[in-house]
Short mmCIF file of the C-alpha atoms (twelve columns), coordinates in Angstrom:
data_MODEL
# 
_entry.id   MODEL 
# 
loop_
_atom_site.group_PDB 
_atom_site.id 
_atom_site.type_symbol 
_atom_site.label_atom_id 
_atom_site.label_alt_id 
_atom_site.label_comp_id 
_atom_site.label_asym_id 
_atom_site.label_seq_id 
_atom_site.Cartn_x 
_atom_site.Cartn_y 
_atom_site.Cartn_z 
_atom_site.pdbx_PDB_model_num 
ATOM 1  C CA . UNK A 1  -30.997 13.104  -0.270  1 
ATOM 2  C CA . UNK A 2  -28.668 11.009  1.627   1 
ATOM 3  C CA . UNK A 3  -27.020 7.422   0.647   1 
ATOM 4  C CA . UNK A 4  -27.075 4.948   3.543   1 
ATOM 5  C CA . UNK A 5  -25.748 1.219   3.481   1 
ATOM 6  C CA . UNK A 6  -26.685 -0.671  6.626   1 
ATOM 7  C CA . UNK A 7  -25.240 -4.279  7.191   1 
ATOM 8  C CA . UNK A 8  -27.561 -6.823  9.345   1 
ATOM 9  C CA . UNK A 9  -28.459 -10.120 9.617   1 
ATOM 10 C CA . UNK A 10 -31.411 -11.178 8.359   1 
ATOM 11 C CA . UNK A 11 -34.471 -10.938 10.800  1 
ATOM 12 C CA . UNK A 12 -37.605 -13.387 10.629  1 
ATOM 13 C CA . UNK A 13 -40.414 -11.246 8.179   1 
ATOM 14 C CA . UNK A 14 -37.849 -8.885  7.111   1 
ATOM 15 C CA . UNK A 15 -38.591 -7.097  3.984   1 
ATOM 16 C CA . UNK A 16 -38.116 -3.968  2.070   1 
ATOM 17 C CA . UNK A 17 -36.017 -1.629  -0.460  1 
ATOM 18 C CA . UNK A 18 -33.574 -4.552  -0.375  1 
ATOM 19 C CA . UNK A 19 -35.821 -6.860  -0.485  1 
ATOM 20 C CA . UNK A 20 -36.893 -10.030 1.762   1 
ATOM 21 C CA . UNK A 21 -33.744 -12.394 2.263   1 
ATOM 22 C CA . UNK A 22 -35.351 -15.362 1.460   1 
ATOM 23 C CA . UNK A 23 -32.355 -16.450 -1.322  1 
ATOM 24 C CA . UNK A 24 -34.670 -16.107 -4.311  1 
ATOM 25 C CA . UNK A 25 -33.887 -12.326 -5.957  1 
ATOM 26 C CA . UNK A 26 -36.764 -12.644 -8.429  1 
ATOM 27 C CA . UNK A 27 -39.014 -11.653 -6.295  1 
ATOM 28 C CA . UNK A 28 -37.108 -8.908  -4.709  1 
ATOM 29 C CA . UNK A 29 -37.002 -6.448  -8.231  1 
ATOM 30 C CA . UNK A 30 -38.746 -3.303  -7.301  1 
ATOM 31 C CA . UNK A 31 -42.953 -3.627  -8.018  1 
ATOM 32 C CA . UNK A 32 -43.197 -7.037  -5.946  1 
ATOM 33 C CA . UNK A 33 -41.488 -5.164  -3.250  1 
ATOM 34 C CA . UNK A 34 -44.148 -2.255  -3.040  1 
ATOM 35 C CA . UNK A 35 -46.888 -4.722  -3.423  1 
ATOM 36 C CA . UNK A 36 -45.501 -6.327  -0.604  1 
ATOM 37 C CA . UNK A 37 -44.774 -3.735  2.006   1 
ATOM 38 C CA . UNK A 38 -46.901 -0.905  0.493   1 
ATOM 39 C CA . UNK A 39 -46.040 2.124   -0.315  1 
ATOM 40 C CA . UNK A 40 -45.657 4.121   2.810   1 
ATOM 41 C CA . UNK A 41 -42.465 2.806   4.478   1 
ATOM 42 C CA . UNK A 42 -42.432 1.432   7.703   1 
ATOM 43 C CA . UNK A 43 -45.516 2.386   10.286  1 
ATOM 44 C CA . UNK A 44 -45.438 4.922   12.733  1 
ATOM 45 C CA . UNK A 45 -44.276 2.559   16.313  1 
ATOM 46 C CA . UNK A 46 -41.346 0.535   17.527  1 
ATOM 47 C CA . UNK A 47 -39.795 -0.821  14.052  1 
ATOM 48 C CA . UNK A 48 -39.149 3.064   13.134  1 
ATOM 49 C CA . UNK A 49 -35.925 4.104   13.937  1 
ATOM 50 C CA . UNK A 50 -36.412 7.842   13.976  1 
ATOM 51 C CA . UNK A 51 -38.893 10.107  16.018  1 
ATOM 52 C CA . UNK A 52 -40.824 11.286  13.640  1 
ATOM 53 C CA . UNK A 53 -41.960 9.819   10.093  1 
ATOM 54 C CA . UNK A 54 -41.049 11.677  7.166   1 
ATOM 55 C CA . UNK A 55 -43.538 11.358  3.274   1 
ATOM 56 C CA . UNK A 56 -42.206 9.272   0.778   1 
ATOM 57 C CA . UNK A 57 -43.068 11.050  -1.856  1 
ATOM 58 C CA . UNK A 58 -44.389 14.856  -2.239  1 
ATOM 59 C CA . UNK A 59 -48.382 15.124  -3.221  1 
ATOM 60 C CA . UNK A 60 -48.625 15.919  -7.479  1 
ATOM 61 C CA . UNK A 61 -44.989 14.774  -8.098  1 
ATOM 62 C CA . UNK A 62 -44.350 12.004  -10.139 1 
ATOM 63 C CA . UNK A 63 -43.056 8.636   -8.265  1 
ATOM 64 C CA . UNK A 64 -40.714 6.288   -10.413 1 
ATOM 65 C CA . UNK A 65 -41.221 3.974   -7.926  1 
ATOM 66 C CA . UNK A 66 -45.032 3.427   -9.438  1 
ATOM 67 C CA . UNK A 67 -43.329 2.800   -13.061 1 
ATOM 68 C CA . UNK A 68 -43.847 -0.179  -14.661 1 
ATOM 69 C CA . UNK A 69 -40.700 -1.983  -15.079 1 
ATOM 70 C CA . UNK A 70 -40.317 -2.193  -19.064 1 
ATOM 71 C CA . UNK A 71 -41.410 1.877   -19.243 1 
ATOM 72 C CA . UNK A 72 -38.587 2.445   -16.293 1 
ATOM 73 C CA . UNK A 73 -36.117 0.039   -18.620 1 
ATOM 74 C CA . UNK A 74 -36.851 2.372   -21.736 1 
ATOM 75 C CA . UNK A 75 -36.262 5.347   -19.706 1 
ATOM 76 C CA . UNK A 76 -33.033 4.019   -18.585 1 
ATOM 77 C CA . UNK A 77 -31.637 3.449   -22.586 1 
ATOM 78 C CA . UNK A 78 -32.959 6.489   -23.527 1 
ATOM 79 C CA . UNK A 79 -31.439 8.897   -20.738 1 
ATOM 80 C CA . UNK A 80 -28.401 6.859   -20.461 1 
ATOM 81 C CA . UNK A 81 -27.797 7.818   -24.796 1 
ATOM 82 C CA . UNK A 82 -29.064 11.477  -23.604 1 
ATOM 83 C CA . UNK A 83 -27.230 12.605  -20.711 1 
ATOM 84 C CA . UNK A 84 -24.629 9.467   -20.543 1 
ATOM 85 C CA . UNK A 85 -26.351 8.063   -17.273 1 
ATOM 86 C CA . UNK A 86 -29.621 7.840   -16.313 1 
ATOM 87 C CA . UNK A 87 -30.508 11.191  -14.602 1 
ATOM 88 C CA . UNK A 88 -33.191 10.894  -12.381 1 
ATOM 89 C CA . UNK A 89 -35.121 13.950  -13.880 1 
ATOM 90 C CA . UNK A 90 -34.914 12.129  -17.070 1 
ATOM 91 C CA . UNK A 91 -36.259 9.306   -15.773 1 
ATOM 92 C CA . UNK A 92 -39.350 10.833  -13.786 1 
ATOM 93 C CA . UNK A 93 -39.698 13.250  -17.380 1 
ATOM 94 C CA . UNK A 94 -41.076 9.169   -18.782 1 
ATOM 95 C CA . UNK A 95 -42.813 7.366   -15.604 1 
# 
């Protein structure tokens, strides 16, 4: 797993983990994002940066990403009291 932070300008259409850059960050929180731009990441063609396309998630693992927000905010509270943060394996353990 491997952190990244890449500054840019916005581009026209842009969207994605960090949402759209259209100014208005409620619609930008992580569910309207994946209804947007799917689930799958960025097609296979120019836009992708690397050679080849890597899955997004592993077939019969659990995906946080598909958690409904106020389960995901429970999970947080509860692992953060367990463990003192919220540990992702906690956190896949409720979604």
């Amino acid at each position: 797993y491997v952190n990244w932070k890449i500054d840019m300008h916005a581009r026209p259409g842009q969207d994605g983990h960090c949402g759209n850059f259209n100014g208005n960050g409620a619609d930008d929180d992580r569910l309207a994002v994946r209804q947007r731009v799917g689930t799958q990441g960025v097609p296979a063609g120019p836009e992708l940066l690397f050679g080849a396309k890597t899955p997004i998630t592993v077939a019969n693992r659990p995906d946080i990403n598909n958690c409904p927000q106020a389960t995901m905010n429970a999970a947080k509270a509860d692992c953060a009291a367990k463990y003192g943060s919220a540990k992702m394996s906690c956190l896949t353990d409720y979604c």
